[in-house]
N, C-alpha and C positions, 0 to 999 in steps of 0.2 A: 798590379800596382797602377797601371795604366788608365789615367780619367778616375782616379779613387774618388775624389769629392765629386765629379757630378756623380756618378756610381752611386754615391752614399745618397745626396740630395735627393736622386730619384725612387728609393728605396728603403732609405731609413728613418725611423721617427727616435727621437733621440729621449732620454727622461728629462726633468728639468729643465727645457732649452725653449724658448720662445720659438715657434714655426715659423719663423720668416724667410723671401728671397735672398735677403744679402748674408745669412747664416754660413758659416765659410768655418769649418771641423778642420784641425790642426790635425793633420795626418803623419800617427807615430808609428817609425819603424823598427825598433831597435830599445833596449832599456836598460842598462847593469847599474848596477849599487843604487846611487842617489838620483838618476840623473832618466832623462826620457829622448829619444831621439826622434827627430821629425822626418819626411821624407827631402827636406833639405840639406840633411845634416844635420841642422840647429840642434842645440842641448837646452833643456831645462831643468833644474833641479828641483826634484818634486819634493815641494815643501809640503802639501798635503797627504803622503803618502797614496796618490791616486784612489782618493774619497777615503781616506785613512785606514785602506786597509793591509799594504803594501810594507809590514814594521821594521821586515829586516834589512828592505832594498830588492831589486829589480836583478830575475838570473840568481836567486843563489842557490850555490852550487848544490848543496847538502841537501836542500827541498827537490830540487830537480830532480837528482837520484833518488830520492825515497820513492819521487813520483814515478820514475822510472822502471825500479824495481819491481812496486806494484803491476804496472799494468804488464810487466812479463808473466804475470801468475794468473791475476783476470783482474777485468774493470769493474762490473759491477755484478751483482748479487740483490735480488728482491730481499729486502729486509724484514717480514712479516713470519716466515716457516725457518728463515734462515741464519746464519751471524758470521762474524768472520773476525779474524784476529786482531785486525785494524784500528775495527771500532770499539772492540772488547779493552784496548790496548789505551786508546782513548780515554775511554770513558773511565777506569782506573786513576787515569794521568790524575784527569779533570776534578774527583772526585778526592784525591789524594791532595789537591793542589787549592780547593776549595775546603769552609770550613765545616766545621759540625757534622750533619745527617746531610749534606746536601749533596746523594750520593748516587741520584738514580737521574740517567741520561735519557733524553728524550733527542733521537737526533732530525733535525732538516737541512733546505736551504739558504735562508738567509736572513737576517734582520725582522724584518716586518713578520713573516713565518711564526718563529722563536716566540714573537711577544703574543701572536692570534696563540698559538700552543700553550703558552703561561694563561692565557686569560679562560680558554676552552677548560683546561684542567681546574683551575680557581669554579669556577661555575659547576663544573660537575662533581666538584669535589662536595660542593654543599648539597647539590642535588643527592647524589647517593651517602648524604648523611640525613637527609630529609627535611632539610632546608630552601627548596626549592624556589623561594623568594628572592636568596641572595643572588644576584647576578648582576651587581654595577658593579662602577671602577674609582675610587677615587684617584686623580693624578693632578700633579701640579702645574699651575697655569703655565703657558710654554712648553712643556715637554713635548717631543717628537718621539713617537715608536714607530712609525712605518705608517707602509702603505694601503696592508690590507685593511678590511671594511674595520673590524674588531680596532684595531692600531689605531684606524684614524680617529675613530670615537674617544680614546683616550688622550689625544693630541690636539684634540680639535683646533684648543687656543692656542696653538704653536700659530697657526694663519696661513696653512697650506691647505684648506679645503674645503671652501667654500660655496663648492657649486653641490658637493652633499650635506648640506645641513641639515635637508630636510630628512635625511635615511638613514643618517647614522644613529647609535643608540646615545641619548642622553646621560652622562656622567656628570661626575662630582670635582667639584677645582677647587685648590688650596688655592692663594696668592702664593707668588713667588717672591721672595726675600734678597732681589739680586746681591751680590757681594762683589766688591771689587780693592784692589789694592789700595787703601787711603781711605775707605770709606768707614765712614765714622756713628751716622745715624742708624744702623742694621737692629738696634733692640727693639725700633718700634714695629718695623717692619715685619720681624721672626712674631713679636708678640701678637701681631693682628695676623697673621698666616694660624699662627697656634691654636687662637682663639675661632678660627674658620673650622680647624679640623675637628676642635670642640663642637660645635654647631652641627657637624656633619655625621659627626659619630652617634650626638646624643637622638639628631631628627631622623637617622635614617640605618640605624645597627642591623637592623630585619633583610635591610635589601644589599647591604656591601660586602661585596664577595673578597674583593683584598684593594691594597694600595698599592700603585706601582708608580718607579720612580726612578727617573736618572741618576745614579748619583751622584752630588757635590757638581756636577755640569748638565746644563742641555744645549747639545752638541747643535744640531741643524738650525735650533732658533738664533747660535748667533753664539755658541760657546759662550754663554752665562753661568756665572759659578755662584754659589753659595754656602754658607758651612756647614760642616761635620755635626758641630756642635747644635745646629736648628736643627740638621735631620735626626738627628739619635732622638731629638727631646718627641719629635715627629712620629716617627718610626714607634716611640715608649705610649705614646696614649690607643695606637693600632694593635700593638702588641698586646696589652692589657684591656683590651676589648676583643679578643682574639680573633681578631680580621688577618686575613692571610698579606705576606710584605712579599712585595715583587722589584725586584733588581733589575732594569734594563740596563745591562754591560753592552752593549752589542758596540757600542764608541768605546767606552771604558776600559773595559776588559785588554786583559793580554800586556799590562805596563804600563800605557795609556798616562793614568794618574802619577805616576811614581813606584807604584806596589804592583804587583800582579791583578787585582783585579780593585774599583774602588773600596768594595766592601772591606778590604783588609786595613783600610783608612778608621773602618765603622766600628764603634762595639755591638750594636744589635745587627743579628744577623737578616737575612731572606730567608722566606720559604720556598722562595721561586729565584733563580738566577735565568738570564738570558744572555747567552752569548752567539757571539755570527763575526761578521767582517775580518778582522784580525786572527781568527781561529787557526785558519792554515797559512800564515804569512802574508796573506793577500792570493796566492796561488789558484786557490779553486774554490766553488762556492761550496760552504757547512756553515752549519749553526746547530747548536745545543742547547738545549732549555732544559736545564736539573733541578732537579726537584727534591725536596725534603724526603726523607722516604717512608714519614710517615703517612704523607698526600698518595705517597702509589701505596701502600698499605689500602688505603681507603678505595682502590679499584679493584681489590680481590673479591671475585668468587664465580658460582660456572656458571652464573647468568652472564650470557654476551652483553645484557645489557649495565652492565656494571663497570665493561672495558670501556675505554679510550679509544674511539671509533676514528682513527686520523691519522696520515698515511701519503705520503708523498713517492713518486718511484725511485728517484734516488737517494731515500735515506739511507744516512749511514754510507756512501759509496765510499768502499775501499780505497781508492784514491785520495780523496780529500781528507780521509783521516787520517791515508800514510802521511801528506804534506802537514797536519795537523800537529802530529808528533813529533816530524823532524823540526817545526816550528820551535815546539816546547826544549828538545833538547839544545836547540840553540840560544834559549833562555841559560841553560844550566853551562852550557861549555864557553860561552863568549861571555856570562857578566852581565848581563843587557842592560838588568834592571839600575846598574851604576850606568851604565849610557843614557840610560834615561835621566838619570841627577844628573851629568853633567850637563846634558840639553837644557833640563830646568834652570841650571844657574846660569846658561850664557843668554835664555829668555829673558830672566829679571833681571842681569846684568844688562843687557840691550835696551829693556823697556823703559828703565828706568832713565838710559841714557837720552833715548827718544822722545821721550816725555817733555824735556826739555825744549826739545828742537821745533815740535810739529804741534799740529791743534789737535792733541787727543784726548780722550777720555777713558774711563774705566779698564788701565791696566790691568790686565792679569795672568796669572801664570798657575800651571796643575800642571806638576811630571813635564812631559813633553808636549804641553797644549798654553800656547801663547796666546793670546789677545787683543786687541783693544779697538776703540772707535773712532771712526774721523765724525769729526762736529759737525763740518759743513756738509754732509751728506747725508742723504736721505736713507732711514733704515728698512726702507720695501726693498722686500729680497726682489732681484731680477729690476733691480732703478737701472735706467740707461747710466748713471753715474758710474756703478758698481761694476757693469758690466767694460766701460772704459778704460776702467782703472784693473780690471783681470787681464785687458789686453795689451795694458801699460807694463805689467808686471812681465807679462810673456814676451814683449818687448827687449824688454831686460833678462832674460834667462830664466824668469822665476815662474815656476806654478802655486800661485795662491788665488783659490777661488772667495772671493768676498762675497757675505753673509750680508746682504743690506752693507749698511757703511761697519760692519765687523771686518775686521785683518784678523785672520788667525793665521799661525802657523802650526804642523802638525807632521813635522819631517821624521822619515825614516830612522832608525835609532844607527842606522848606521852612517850619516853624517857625518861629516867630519868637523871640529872646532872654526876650525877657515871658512869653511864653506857659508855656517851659519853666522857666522860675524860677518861675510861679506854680505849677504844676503839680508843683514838689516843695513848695512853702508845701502843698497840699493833699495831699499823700500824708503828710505829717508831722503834719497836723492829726487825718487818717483814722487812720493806726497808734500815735496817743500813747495 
């Protein structure tokens, strides 16, 4: 523990973080339920679920011991000759728990991973049907998938990567149709987004491999919502052009919205779901990317080259899928998904309260993910504004990282009612 920040300084390159001298890492020691401990003592209450993956709180008990269990038996196992009851156990859940045919588990490690795997599988899928042209993406302006080379080409317009413009691959963009609580104008907005996908479908059906799509939010751009009701109409002219529909859950997923995953918000379904972050509590890194099973259908036979050549070394690690499941059962024995309505109502209850007091903009509220904008600041993610106003917050006890001038909040489903009413008493204190 001794010198931990220079330690770090001289040695760690951190994600997201501007590289500069006066950079100064809040050093955490300690963490149970809501709350984050520093090497000062200080408490935080992690309103972000630390980077939202964190659903049930910090230390619980029931995850520990699964994880425990496991590695009395072994850690991990090469997932290619081999399997083990973990992930066998998993993928059951997953597939039981999800709808339709979307039945067949594809396991990695994390977010960005999950959506290169949906998009590799989309492309080969047309290839070994003899389609070998289709290989774009359509995706909606804004959306974030990750980091890998594949992810960021579908994200581009998110506005995180612009020193590769020139290497990534060219895709296809809807307009985004923002929504927000009060807003009144959205039919012209859906109708010119609709009328794009019109355009896209008719100029270029030979070469688009599937659509992929957040749904109802995109999370990194700044938690932007939209409706149900424009994605489904969305979703019906891809479906009916039979372009393959990709689910980026990897924010979503796991209660996130209100339901267990967005899609259960949706009536048309995915061919591809992608999940990660939330999968094991926050506990250890997995992700899964399931697929329809009539897409692995389309990879049988004894030509190797007909497999899915991809392959990470801790796929499927016994661990993180024991943590994966003790997750789930703790969906079914504590209620969760009523923890998440009640969070939603004390969000619109607050917002609405807030809205009054302060200069905001575009309320809004999905399950456990709150919202809104301050006016007077600048929406570039990483504004010295943004980044004043995260240390204003931690000032105050609170972990919320601002998105540009976005406030969201995205706490732990185990919160308590107090906690989160006092925690808008101080962000209203912070931004008066």
């Amino acid at each position: 523990m001794k010198n931990i920040k220079i330690r770090d300084k001289n040695f760690i390159w951190h994600p997201y973080t501007k590289q500069t001298k006066i950079y100064d890492p809040l050093v955490i020691t300690s963490a149970y339920e809501d709350k984050l401990v520093d090497a000062n003592g200080n408490e935080y209450l992690d309103l972000i679920s630390s980077w939202w993956v964190n659903i049930h709180g910090h230390c619980k008990k029931e995850i520990i011991d699964s994880i425990n269990e496991q590695l009395k038996r072994f850690e991990q196992v090469l997932f290619t000759d081999f399997t083990h009851e973990p992930a066998v156990d998993l993928a059951e859940k997953l597939a039981f728990l999800l709808p339709g045919n979307l039945n067949r588990v594809f396991y990695s490690d994390n977010g960005s991973t999950a959506v290169e795997i949906a998009m590799k599988v989309a492309i080969q899928y047309w290839y070994n049907s003899g389609k070998r042209r289709k290989n774009k993406f359509v995706s909606i302006t804004g959306g974030y998938h990750g980091d890998t080379f594949g992810a960021m080409s579908i994200g581009f317009s998110s506005g995180f990567y612009e020193p590769f413009e020139d290497v990534v691959q060219k895709q296809f963009f809807i307009p985004f149709p923002e929504f927000w609580n009060g807003k009144n104008d959205i039919d012209s907005d859906e109708k010119k987004a609709l009328n794009y996908a019109d355009q896209i479908i008719a100029n270029n059906i030979d070469e688009v491999a599937a659509i992929i799509v957040e749904p109802l939010i995109h999370g990194a751009s700044g938690m932007k919502m939209y409706r149900k009701e424009f994605l489904e109409k969305l979703l019906k002219k891809f479906r009916e052009s039979k372009i393959l529909i990709i689910f980026d859950e990897v924010m979503t997923g796991f209660g996130r919205t209100g339901k267990m995953f967005a899609l259960n918000h949706i009536d048309i379904q995915p061919d591809i779901i992608c999940l990660a972050k939330a999968i094991t509590g926050g506990y250890l890194p997995l992700a899964a990317t399931v697929f329809d099973e009539r897409i692995h259908e389309n990879f049988f036979g004894e030509n190797i080259s007909k497999a899915f050549l991809h392959g990470h070394s801790f796929t499927a690690n016994p661990v993180a899928c024991s943590a994966a499941l003790s997750s789930l059962k703790i969906f079914e024995e504590e209620n969760t998904l009523k923890k998440v309505q009640e969070i939603s109502q004390i969000h619109s209850e607050c917002l609405k309260n807030i809205t009054k007091k302060l200069n905001i903009s575009k309320p809004r509220v999905l399950g456990s993910i709150a919202a809104f904008d301050i006016n007077e600041i600048k929406p570039k993610y990483g504004s010295q504004e943004s980044e004043k106003l995260k240390q204003s917050f931690l000032n105050e006890g609170l972990l919320i990282r601002p998105i540009g001038n976005t406030i969201y909040l995205m706490p732990p489903y185990c919160i308590s009612k107090e906690s989160l009413y006092e925690s808008y008493e101080k962000i209203v204190k912070i931004l008066k």
